[in-house]
PyMOL Python script that loads the backbone (N, CA, C, O; Angstrom):
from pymol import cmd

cmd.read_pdbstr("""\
ATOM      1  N   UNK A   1      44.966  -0.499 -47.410  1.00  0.00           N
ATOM      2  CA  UNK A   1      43.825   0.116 -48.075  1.00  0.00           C
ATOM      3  C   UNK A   1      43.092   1.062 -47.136  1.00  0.00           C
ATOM      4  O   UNK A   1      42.750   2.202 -47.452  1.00  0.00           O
ATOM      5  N   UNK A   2      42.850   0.413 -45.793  1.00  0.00           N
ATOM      6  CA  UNK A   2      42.124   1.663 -44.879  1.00  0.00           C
ATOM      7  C   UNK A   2      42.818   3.023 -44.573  1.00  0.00           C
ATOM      8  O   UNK A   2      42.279   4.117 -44.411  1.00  0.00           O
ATOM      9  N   UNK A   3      44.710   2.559 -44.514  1.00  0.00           N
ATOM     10  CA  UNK A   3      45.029   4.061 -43.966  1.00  0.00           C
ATOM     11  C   UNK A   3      44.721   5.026 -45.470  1.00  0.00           C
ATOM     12  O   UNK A   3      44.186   6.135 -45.476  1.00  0.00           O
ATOM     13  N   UNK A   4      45.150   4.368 -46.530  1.00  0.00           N
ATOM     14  CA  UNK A   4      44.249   4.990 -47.877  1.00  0.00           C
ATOM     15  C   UNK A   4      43.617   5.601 -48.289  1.00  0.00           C
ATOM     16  O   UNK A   4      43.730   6.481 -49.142  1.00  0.00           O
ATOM     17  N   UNK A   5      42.655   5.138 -47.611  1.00  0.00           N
ATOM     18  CA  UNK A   5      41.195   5.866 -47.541  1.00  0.00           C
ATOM     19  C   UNK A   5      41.282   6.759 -46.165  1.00  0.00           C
ATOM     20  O   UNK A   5      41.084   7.966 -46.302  1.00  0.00           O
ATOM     21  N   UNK A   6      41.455   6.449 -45.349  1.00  0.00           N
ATOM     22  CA  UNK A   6      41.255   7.799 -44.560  1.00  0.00           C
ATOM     23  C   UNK A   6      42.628   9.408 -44.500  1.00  0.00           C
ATOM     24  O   UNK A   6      42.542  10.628 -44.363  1.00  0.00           O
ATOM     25  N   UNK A   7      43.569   8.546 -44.668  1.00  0.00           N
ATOM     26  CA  UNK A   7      44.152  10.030 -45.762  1.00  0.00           C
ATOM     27  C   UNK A   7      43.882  10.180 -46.792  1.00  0.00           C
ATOM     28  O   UNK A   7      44.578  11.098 -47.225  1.00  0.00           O
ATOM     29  N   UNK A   8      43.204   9.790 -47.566  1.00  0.00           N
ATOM     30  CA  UNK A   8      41.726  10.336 -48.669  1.00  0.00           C
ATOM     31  C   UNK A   8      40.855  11.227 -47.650  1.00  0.00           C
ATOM     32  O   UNK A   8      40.721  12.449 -47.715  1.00  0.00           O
ATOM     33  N   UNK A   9      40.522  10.717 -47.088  1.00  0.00           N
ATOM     34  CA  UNK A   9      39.295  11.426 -46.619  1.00  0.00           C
ATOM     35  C   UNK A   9      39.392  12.590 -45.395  1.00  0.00           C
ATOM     36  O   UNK A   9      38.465  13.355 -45.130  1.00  0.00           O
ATOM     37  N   UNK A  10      40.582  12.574 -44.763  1.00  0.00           N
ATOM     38  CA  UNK A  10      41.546  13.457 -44.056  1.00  0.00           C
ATOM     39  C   UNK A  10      41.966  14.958 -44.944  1.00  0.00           C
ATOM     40  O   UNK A  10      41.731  16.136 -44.673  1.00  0.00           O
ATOM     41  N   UNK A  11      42.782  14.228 -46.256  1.00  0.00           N
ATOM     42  CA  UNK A  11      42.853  15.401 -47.216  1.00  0.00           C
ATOM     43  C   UNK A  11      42.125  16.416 -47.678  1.00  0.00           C
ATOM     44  O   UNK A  11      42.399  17.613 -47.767  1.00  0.00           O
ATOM     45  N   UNK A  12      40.750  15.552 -48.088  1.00  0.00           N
ATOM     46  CA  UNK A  12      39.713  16.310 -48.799  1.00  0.00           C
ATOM     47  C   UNK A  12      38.843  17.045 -47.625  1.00  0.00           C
ATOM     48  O   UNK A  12      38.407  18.181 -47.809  1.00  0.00           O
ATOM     49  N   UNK A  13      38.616  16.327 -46.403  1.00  0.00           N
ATOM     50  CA  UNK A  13      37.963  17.222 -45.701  1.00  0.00           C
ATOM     51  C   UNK A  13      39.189  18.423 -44.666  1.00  0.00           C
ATOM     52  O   UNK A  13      38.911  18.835 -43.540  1.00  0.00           O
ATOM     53  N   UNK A  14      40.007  18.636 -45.145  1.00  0.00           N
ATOM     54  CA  UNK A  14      40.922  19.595 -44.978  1.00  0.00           C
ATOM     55  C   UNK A  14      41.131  20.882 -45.837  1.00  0.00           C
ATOM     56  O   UNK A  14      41.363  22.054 -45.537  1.00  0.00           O
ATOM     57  N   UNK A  15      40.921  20.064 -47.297  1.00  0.00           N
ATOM     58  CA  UNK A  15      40.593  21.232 -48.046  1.00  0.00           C
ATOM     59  C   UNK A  15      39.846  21.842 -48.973  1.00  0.00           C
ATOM     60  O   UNK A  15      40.084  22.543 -49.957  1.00  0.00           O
ATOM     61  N   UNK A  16      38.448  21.231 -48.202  1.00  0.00           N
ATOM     62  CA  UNK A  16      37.322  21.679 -48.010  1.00  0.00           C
ATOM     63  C   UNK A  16      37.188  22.860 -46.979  1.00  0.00           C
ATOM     64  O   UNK A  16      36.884  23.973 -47.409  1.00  0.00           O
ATOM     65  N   UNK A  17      37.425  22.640 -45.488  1.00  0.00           N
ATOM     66  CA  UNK A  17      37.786  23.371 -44.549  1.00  0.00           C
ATOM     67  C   UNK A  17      38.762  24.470 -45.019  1.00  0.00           C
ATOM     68  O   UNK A  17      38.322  25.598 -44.795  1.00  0.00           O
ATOM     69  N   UNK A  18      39.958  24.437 -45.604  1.00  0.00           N
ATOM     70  CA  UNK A  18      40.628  25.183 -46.324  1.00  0.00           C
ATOM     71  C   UNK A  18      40.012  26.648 -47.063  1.00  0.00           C
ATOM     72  O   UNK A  18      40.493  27.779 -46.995  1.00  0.00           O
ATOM     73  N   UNK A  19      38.644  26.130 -47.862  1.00  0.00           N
ATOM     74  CA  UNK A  19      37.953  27.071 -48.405  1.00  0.00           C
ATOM     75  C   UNK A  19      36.989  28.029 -48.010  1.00  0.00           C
ATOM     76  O   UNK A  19      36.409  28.810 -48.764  1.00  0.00           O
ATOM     77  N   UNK A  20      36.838  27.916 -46.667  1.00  0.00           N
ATOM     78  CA  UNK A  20      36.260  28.430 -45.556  1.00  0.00           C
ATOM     79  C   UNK A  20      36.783  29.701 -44.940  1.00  0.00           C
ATOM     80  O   UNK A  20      37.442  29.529 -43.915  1.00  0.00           O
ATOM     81  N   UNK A  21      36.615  31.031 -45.382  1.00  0.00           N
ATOM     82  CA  UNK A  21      37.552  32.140 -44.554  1.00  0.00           C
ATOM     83  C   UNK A  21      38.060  31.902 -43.281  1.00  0.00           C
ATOM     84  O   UNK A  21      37.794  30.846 -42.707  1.00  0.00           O
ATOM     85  N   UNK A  22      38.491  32.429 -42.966  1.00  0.00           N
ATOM     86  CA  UNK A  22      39.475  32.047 -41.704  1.00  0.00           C
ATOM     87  C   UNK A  22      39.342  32.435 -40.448  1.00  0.00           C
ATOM     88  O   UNK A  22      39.944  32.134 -39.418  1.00  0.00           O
ATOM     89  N   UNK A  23      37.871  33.628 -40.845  1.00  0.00           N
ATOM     90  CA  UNK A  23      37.460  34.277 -39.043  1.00  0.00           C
ATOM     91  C   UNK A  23      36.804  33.195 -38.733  1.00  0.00           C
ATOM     92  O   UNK A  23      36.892  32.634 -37.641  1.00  0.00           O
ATOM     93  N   UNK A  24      35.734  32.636 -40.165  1.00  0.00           N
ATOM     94  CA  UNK A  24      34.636  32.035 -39.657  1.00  0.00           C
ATOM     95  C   UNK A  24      35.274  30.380 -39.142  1.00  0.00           C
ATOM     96  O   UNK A  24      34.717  29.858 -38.176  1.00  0.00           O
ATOM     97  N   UNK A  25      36.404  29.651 -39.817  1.00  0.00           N
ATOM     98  CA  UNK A  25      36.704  28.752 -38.709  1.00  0.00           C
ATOM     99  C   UNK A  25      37.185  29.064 -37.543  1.00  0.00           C
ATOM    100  O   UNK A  25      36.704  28.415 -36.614  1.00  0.00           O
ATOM    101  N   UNK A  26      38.144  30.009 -37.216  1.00  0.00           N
ATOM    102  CA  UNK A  26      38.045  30.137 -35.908  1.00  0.00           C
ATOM    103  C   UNK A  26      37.456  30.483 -35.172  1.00  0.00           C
ATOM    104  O   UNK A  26      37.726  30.240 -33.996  1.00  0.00           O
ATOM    105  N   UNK A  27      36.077  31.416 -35.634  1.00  0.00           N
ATOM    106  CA  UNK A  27      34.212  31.296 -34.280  1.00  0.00           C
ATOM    107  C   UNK A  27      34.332  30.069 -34.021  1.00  0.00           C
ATOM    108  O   UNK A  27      34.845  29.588 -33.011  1.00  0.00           O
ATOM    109  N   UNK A  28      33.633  29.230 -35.366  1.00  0.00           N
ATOM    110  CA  UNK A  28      33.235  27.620 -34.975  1.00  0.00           C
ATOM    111  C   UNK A  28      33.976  26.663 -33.962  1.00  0.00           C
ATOM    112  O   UNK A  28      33.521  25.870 -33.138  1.00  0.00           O
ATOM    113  N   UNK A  29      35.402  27.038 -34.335  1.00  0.00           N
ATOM    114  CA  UNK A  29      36.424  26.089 -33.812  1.00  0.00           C
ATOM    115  C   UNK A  29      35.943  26.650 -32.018  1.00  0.00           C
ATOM    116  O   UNK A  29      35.526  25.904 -31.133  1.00  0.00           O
ATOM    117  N   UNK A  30      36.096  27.645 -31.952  1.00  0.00           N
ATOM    118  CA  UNK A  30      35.723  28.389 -30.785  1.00  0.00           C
ATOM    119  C   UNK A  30      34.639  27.827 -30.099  1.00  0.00           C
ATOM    120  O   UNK A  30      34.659  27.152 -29.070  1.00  0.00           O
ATOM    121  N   UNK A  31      33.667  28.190 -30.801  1.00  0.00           N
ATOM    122  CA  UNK A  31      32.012  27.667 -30.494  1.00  0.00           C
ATOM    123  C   UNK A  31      31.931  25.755 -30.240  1.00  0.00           C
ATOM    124  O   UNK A  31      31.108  25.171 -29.535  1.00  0.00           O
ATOM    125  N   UNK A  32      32.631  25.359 -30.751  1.00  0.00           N
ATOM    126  CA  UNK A  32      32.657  24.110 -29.979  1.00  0.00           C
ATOM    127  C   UNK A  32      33.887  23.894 -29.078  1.00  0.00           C
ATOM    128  O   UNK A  32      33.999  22.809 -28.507  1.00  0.00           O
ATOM    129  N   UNK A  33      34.540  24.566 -28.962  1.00  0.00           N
ATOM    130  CA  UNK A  33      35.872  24.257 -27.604  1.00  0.00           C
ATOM    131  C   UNK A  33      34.481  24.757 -26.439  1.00  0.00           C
ATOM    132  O   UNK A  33      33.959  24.019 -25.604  1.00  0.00           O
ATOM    133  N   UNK A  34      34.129  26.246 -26.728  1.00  0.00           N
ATOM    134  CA  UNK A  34      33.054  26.404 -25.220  1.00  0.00           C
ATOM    135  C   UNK A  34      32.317  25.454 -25.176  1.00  0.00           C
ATOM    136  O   UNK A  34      32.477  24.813 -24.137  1.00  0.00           O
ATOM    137  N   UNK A  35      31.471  25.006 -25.923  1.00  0.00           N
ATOM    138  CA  UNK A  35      30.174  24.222 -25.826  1.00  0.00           C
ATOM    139  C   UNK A  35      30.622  22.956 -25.421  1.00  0.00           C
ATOM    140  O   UNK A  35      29.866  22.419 -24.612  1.00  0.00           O
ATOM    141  N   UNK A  36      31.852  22.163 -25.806  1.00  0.00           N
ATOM    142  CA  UNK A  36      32.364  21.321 -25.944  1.00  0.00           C
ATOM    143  C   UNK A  36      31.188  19.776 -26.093  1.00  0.00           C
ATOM    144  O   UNK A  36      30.961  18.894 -25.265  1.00  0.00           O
ATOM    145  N   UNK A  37      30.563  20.009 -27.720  1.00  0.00           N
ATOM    146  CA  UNK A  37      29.858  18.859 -28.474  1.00  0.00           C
ATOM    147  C   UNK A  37      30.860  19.591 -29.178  1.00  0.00           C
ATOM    148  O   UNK A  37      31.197  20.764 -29.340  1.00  0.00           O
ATOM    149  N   UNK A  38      31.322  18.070 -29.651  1.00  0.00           N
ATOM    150  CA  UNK A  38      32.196  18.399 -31.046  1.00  0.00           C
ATOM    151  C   UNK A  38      31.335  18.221 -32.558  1.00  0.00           C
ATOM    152  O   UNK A  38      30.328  17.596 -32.222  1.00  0.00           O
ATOM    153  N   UNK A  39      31.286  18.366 -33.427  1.00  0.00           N
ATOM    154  CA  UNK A  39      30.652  18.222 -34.939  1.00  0.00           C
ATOM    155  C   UNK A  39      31.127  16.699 -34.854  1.00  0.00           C
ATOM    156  O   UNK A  39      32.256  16.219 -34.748  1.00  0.00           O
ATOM    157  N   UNK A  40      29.609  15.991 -34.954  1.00  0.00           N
ATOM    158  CA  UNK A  40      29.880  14.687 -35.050  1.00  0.00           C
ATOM    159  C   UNK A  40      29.188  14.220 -36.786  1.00  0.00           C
ATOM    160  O   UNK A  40      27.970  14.377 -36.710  1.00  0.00           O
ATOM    161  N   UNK A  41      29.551  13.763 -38.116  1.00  0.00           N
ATOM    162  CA  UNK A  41      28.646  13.360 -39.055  1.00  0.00           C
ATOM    163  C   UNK A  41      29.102  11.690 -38.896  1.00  0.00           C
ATOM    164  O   UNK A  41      30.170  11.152 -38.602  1.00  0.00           O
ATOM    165  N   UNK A  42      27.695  11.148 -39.254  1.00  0.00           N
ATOM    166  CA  UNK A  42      27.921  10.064 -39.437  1.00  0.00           C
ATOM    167  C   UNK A  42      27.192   9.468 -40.964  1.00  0.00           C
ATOM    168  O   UNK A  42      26.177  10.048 -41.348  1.00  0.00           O
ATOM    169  N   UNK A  43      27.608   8.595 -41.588  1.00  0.00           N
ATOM    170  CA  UNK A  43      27.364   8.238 -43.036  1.00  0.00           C
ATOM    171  C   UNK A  43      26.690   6.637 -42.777  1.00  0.00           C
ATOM    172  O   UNK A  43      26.313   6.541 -41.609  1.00  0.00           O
ATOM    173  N   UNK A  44      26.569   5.994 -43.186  1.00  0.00           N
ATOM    174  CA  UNK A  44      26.270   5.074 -43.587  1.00  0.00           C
ATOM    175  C   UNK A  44      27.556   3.820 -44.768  1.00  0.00           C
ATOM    176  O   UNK A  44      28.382   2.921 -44.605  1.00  0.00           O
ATOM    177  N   UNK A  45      27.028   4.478 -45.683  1.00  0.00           N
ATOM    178  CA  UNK A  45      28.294   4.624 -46.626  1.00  0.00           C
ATOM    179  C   UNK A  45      28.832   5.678 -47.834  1.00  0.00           C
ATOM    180  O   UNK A  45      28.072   6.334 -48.547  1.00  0.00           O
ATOM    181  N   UNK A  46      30.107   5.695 -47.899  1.00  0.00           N
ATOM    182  CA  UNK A  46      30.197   7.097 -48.586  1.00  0.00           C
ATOM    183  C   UNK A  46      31.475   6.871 -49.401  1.00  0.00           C
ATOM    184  O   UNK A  46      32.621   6.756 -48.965  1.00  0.00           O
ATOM    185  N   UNK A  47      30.887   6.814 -51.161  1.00  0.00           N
ATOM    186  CA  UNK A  47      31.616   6.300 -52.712  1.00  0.00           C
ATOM    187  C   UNK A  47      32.223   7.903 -52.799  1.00  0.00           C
ATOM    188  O   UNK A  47      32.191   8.873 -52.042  1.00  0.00           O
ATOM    189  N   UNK A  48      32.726   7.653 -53.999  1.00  0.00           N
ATOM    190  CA  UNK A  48      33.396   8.636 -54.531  1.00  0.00           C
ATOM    191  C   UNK A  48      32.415   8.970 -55.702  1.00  0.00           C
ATOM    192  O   UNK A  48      32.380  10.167 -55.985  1.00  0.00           O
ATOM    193  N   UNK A  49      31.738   8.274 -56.324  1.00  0.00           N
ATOM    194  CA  UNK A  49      30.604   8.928 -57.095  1.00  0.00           C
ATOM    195  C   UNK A  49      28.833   8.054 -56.744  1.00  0.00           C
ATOM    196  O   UNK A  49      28.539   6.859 -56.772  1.00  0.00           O
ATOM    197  N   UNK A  50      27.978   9.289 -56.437  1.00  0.00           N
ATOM    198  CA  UNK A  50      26.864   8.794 -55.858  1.00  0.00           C
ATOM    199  C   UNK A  50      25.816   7.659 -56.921  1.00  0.00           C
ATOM    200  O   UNK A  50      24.966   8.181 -57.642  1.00  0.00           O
ATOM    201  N   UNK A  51      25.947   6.493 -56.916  1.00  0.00           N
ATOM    202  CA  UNK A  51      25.446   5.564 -57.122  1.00  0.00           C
ATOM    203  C   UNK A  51      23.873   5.302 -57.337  1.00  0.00           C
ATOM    204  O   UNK A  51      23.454   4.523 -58.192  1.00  0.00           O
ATOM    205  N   UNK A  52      22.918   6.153 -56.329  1.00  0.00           N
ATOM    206  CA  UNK A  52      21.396   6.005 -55.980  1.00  0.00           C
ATOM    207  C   UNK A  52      21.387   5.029 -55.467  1.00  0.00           C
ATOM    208  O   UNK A  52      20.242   4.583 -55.393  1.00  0.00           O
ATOM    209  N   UNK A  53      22.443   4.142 -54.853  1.00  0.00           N
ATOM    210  CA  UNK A  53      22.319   2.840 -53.738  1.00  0.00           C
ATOM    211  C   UNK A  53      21.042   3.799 -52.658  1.00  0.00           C
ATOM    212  O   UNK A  53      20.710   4.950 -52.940  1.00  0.00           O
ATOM    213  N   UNK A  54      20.490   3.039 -51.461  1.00  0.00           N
ATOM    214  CA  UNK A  54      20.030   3.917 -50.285  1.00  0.00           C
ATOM    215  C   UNK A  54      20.913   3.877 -49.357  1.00  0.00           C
ATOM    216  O   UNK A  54      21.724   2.975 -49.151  1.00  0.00           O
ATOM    217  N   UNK A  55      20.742   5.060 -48.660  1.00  0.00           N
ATOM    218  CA  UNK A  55      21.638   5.192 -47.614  1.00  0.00           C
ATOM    219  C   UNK A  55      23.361   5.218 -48.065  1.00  0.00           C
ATOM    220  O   UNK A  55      24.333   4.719 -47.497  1.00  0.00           O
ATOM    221  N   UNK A  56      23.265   5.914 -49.158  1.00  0.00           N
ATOM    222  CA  UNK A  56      24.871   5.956 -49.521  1.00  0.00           C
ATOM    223  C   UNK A  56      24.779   7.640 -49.973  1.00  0.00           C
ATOM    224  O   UNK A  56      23.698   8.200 -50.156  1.00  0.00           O
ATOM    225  N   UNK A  57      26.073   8.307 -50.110  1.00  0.00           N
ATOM    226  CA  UNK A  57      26.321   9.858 -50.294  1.00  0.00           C
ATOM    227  C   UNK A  57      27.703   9.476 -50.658  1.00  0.00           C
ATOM    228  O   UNK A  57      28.391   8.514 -50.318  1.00  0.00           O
ATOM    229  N   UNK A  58      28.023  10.897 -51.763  1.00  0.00           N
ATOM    230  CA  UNK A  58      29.400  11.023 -52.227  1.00  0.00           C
ATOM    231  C   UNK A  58      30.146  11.614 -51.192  1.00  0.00           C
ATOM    232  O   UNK A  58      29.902  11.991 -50.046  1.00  0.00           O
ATOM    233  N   UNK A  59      31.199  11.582 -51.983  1.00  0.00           N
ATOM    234  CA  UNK A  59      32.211  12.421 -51.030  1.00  0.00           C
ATOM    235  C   UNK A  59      32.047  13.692 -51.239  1.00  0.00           C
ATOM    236  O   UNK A  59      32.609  14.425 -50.424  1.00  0.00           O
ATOM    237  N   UNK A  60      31.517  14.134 -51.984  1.00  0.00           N
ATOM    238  CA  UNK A  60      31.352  15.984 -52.446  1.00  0.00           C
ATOM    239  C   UNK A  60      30.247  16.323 -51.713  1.00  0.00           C
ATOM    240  O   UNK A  60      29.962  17.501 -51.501  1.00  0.00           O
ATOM    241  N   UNK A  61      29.524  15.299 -51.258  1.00  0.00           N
ATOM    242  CA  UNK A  61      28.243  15.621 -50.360  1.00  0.00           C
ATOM    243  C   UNK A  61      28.614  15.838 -49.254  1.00  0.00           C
ATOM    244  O   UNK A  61      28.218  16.765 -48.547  1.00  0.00           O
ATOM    245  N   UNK A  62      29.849  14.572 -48.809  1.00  0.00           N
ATOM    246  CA  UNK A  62      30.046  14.506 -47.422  1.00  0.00           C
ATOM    247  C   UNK A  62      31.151  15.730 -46.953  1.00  0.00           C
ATOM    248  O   UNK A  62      31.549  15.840 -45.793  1.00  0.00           O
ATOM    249  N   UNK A  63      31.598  16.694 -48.159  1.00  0.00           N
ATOM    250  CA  UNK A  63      32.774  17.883 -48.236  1.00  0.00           C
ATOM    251  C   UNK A  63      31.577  19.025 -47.975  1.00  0.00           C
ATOM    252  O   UNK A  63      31.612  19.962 -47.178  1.00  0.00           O
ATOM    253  N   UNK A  64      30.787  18.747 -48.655  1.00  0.00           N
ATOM    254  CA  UNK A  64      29.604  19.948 -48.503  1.00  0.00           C
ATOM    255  C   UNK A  64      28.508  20.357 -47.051  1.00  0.00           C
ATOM    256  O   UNK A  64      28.047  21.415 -46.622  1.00  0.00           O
ATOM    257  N   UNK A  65      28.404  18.777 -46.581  1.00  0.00           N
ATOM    258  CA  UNK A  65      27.825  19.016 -45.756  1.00  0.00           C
ATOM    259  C   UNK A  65      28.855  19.591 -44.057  1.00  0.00           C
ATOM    260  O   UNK A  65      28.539  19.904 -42.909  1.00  0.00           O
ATOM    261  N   UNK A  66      30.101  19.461 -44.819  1.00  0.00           N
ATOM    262  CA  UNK A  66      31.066  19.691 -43.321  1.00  0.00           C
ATOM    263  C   UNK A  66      31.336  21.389 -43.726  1.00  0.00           C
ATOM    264  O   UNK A  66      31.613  22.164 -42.810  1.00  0.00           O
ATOM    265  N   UNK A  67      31.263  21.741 -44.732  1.00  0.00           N
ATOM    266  CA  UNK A  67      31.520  23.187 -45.093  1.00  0.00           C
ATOM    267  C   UNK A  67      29.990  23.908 -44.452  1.00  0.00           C
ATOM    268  O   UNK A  67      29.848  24.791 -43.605  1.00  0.00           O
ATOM    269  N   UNK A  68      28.864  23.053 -45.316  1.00  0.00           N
ATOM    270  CA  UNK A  68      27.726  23.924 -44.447  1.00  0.00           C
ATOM    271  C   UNK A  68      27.428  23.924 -42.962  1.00  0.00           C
ATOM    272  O   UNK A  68      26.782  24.891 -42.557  1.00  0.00           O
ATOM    273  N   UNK A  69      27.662  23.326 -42.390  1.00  0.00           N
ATOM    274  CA  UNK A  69      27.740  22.788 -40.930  1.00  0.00           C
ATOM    275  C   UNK A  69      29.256  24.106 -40.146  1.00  0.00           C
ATOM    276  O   UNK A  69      29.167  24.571 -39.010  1.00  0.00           O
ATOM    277  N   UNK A  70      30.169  24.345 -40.886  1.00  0.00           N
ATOM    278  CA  UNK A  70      30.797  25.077 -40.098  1.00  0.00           C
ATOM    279  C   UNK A  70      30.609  26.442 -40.707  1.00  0.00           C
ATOM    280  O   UNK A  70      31.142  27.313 -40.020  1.00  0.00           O
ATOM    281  N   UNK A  71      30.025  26.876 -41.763  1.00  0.00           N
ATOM    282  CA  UNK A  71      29.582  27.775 -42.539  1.00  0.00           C
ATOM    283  C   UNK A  71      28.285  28.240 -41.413  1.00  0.00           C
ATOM    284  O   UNK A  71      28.343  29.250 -40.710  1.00  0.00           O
ATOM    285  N   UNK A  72      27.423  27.510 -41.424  1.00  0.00           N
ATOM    286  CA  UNK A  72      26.090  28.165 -40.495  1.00  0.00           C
ATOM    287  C   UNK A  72      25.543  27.397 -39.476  1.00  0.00           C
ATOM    288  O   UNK A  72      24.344  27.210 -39.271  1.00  0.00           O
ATOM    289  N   UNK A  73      26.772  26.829 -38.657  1.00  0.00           N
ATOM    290  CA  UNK A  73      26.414  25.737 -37.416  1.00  0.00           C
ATOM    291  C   UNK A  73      25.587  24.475 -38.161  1.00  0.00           C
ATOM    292  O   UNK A  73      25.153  24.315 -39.302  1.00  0.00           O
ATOM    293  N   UNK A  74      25.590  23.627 -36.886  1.00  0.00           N
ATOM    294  CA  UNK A  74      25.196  22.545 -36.724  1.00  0.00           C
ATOM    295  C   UNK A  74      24.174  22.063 -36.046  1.00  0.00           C
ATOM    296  O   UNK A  74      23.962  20.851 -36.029  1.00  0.00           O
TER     297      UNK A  74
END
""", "prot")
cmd.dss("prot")
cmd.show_as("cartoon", "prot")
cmd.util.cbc("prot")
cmd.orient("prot")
């Protein structure tokens, strides 16, 4: 069930990244090899549809927030 879920979650945040033109991942990718902090997110917990539990986010949140984060830094 875990490797499951994280090639779930491998996939989707791939092609998410996917939808991202291709200069602008390679600045970012760039901009953290120099800087070397890598993009760290951390969740709490994270469903496939957002619940209103606290401290929980979907996965379309957690696709969105890795697109905006390499879209206009971190």
């Amino acid at each position: 069930m875990i490797n499951q879920l994280r090639k779930y979650f491998v996939n989707r945040i791939r092609d998410s990244v996917d939808r991202i033109p291709c200069e602008i991942r390679r600045k970012k990718a760039a901009e953290i090899i120099r800087s070397h902090h890598p993009l760290v997110l951390m969740y709490h917990s994270v469903v496939p549809h957002y619940s209103g539990e606290a401290y929980t986010v979907s996965t379309a949140t957690v696709e969105q927030n890795i697109v905006d984060r390499l879209e206009h830094g971190s």
